[in-house]
C-alpha positions as CSV (number, residue, x, y, z in Angstrom):
1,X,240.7,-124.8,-130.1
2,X,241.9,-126.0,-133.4
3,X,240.8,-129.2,-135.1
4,X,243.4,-131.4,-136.4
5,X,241.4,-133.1,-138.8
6,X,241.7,-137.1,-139.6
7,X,244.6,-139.4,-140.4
8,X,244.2,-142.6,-141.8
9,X,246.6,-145.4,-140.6
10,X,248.5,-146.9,-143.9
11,X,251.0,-149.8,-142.3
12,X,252.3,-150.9,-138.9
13,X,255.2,-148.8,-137.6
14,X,254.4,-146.3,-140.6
15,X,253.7,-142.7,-138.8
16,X,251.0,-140.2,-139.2
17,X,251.8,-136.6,-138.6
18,X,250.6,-133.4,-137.5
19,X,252.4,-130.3,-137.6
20,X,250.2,-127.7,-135.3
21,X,252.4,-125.1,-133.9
22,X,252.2,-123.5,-130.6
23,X,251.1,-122.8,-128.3
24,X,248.8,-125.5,-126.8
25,X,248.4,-126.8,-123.6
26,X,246.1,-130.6,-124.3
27,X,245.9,-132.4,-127.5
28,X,243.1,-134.4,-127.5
29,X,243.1,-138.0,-129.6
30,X,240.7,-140.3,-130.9
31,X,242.1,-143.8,-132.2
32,X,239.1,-145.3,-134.0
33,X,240.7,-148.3,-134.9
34,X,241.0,-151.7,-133.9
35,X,244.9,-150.6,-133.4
36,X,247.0,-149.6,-130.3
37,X,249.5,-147.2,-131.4
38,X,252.5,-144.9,-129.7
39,X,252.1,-141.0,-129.7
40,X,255.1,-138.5,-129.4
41,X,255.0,-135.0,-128.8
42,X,257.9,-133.2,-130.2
43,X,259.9,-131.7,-127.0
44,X,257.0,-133.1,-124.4
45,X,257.8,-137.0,-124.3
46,X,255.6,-139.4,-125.6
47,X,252.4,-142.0,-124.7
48,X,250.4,-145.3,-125.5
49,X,247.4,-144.8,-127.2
50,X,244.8,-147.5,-126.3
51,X,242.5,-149.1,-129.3
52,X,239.1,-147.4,-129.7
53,X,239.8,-144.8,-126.7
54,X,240.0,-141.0,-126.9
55,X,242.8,-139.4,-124.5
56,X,243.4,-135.8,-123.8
57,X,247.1,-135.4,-123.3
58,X,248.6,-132.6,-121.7
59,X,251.9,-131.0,-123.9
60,X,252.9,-128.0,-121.7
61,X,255.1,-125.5,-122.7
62,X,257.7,-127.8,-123.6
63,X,255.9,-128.8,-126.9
64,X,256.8,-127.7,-130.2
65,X,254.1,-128.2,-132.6
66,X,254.4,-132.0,-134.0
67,X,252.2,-134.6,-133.2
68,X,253.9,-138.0,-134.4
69,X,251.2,-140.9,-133.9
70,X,252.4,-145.1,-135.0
71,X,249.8,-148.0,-135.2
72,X,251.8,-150.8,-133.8
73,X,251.2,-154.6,-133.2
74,X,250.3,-156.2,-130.1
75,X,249.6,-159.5,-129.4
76,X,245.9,-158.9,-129.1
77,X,245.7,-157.3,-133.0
78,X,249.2,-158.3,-134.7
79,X,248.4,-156.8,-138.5
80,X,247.1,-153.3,-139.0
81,X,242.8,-153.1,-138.7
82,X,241.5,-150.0,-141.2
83,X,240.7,-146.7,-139.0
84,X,242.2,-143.8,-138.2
85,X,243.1,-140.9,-135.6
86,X,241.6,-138.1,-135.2
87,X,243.2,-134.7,-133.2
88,X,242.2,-131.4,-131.7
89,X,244.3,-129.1,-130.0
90,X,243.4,-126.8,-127.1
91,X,244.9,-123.6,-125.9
92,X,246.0,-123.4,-122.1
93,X,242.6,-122.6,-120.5
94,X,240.2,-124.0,-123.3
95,X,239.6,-127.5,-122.1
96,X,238.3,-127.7,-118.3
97,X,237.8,-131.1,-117.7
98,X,240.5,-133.6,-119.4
99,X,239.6,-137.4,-119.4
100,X,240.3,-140.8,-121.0
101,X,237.5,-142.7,-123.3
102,X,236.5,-145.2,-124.2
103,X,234.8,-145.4,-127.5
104,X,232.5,-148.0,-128.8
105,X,232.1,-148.3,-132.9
106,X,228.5,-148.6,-133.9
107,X,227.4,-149.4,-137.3
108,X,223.7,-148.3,-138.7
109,X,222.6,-151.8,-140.9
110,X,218.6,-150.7,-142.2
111,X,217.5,-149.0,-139.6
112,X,219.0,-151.2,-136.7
113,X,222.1,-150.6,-134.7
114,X,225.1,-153.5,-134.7
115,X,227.7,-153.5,-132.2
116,X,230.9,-154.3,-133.7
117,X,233.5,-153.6,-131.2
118,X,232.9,-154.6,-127.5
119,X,235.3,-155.1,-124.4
120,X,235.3,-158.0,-123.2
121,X,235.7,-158.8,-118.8
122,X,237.2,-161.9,-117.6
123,X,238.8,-163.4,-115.3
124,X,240.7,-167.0,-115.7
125,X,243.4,-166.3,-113.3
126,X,241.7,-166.9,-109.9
127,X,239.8,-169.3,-108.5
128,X,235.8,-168.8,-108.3
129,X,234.2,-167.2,-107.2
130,X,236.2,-164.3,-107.8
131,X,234.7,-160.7,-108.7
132,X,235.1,-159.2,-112.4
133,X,233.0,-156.6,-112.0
134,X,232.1,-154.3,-109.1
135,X,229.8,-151.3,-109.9
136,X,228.5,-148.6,-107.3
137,X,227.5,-145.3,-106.9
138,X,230.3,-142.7,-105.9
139,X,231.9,-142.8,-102.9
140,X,229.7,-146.0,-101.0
141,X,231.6,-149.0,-100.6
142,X,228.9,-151.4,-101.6
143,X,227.9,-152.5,-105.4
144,X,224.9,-152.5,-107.2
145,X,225.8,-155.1,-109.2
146,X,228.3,-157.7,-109.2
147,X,229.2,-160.1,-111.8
148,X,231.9,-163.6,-110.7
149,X,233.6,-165.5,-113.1
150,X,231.9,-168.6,-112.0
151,X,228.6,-167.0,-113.7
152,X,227.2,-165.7,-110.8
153,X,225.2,-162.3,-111.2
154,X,223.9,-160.9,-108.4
155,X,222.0,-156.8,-108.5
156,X,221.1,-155.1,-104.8
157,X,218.3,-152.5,-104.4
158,X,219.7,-149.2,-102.6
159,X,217.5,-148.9,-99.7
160,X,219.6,-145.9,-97.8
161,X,223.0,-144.4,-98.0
162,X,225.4,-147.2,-97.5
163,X,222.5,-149.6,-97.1
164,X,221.8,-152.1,-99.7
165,X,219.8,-155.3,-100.0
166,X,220.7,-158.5,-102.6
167,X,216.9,-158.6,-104.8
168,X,218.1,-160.7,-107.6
169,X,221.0,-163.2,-108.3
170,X,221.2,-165.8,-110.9
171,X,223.8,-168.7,-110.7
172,X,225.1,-171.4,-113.1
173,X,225.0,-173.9,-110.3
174,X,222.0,-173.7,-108.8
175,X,218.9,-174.5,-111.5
176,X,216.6,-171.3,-110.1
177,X,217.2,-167.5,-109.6
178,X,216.6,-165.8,-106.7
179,X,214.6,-162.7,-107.2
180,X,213.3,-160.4,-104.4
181,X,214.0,-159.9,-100.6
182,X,213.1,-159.9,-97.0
183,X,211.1,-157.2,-96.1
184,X,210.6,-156.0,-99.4
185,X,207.4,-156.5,-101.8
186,X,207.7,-157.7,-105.7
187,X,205.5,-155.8,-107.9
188,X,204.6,-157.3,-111.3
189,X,203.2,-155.6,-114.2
190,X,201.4,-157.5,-116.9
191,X,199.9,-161.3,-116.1
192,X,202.3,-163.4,-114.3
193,X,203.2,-167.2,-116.6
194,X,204.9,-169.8,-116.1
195,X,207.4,-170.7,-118.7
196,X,208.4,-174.1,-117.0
197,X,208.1,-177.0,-119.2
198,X,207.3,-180.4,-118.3
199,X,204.3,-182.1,-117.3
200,X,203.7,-184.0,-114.0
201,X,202.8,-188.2,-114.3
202,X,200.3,-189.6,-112.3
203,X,200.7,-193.1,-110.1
204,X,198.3,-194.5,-108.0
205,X,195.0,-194.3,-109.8
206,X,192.1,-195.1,-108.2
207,X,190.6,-198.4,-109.8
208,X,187.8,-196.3,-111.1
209,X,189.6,-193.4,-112.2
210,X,190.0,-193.7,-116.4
211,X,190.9,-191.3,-119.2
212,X,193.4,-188.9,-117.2
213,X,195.0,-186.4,-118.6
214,X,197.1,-183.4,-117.5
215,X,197.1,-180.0,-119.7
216,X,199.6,-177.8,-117.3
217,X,202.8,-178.2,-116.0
218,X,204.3,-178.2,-112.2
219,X,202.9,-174.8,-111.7
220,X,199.7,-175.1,-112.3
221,X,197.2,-176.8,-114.5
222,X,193.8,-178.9,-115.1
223,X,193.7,-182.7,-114.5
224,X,190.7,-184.2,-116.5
225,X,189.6,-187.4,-115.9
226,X,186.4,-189.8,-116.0
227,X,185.0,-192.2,-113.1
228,X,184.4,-195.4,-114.7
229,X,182.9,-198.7,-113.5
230,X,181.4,-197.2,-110.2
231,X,181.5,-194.3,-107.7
232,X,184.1,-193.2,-105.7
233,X,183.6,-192.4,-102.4
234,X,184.9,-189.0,-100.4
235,X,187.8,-189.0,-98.9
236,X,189.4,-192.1,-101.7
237,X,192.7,-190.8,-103.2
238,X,192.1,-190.6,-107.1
239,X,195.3,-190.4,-108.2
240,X,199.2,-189.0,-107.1
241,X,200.3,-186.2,-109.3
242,X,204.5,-186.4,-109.4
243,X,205.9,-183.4,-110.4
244,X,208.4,-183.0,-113.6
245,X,210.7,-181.7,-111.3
246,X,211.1,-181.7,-107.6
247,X,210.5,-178.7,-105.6
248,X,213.4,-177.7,-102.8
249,X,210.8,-177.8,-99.8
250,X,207.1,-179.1,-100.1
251,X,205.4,-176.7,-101.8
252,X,201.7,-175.3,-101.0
253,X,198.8,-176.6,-103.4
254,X,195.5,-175.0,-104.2
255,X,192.7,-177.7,-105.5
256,X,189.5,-176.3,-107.2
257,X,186.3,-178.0,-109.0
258,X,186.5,-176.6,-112.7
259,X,183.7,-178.8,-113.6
260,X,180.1,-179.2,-112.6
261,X,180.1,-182.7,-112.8
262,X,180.1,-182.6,-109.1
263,X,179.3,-180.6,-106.2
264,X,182.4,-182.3,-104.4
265,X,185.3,-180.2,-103.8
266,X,188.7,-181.7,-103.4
267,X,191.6,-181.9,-101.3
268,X,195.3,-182.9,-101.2
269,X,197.5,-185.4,-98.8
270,X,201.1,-186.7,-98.7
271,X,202.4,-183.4,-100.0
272,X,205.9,-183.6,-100.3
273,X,209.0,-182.0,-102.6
274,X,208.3,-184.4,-105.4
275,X,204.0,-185.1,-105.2
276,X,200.8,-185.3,-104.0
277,X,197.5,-187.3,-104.2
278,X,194.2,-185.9,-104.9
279,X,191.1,-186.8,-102.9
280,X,187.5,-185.8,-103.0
281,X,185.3,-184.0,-100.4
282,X,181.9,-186.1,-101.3
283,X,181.3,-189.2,-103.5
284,X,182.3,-189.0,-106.9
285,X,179.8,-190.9,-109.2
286,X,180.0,-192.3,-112.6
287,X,180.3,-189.2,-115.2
288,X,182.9,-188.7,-117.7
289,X,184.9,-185.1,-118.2
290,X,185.8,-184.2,-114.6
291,X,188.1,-181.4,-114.0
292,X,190.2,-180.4,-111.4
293,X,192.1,-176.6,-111.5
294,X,195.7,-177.1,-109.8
295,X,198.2,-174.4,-108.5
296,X,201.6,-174.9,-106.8
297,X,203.3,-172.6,-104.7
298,X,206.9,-173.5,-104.0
């Protein structure tokens, strides 16, 4: 193995050289630049060089010992980026497993790491959905995760050899992600919150329900309230609680005393996607500062 040491790229169309010898079998190349350029091996023929990718190209016994390598325009890049190539040469037995790279430039800014060169995946030419990437373990016909160009991200859980399951997909057109799957459990580390933002509105107050408030959201929260005027009896609806956003079926709701105002616990009716009223167990009577814990499933 011989190192060919680094060439810096001065114009477009303007050559870099190396003159090497033989006899080599691979010459391996690094483009670092921003560049696509066209590499010719005196006697063995000649080859694209992609930008920021290292290629290992076989010479033979053909080659005689120059290594011509020309940045050239494209209509990607059409003026000459700073970088430079960078060459080793291998005799015949010396490298054992030849491959293409390619190469991501990283740059060290106080302590962090930016990435400044990136490839970007697209596809604009088909109609959605249409896959732009497809990733899977070798040799099984089924991904792990597969990205459409209409935004659509879906990841599978490997469950056997050739068997996989969808656990998790987030779409632009739908205003939820799916996450998890039949038959198998979602374990959570750490306390589980709700980020949703929103609060719910009430309608339908009972006469003698005053002062309500809501600190919460359409998760779960506490409804405080005060019971003005007279009692209320068990079984009255105080109040319908309409949530910020509908849920896609009605949802199941868990209703707790977080006050000892009363002994009365409480209950919910006309549960649908979009609310549900509130009613107590016993008679509520005149007090100020009741509370009632809520909890929505969906």
């Amino acid at each position: 193995m011989m190192p060919l040491g680094l060439q810096s790229f001065v114009a477009l169309n303007q050559a870099v050289q190396y003159n090497i010898g033989t006899p080599w079998e691979y010459i391996r190349l690094r483009n670092e630049s921003d560049n696509e350029a066209l590499v010719t091996f005196s006697g063995a023929g000649s080859s694209p060089l992609g930008a920021w990718v290292q290629d290992d190209f076989y010479v033979g016994r053909m080659f005689t010992g120059q290594v011509t390598v020309v940045p050239v325009a494209t209509p990607a890049q059409p003026a000459l980026q700073a970088g430079f190539v960078n060459g080793t040469a291998y005799a015949p037995g010396e490298l054992k497993n030849p491959s293409s790279l390619m190469l991501v430039r990283l740059v060290g800014v106080s302590g962090t790491v930016t990435m400044t060169q990136s490839q970007t995946l697209y596809n604009n030419g088909f109609s959605a959905p249409t896959q732009v990437v497809n990733v899977g373990p070798l040799n099984e016909g089924t991904a792990t995760w597969v990205q459409w160009n209409d935004g659509t991200l879906q990841i599978y859980l490997r469950t056997a050899p050739n068997t996989y399951t969808q656990i998790m997909q987030f779409k632009l057109s739908e205003p939820y992600a799916q996450i998890g799957a039949q038959g198998h459990d979602l374990q959570l580390w750490g306390h589980l919150v709700s980020q949703d933002v929103g609060t719910p509105t009430f309608t339908n107050l009972n006469a003698n329900v005053a002062n309500n408030s809501i600190v919460g959201d359409d998760t779960r929260g506490i409804v405080t309230f005060d019971v003005q005027t007279g009692p209320i009896a068990g079984g009255g609806v105080l109040f319908t609680l309409n949530f910020n956003r509908a849920y896609g079926a009605t949802p199941v709701i868990l209703l707790s005393n977080a006050t000892n105002q009363s002994n009365s616990d409480y209950h919910y009716s006309s549960a649908n996607t979009g609310s549900f009223s509130v009613e107590p167990s016993g008679s509520l009577p005149v007090a100020a500062s009741y509370k009632i814990a809520y909890l929505v499933v969906g």
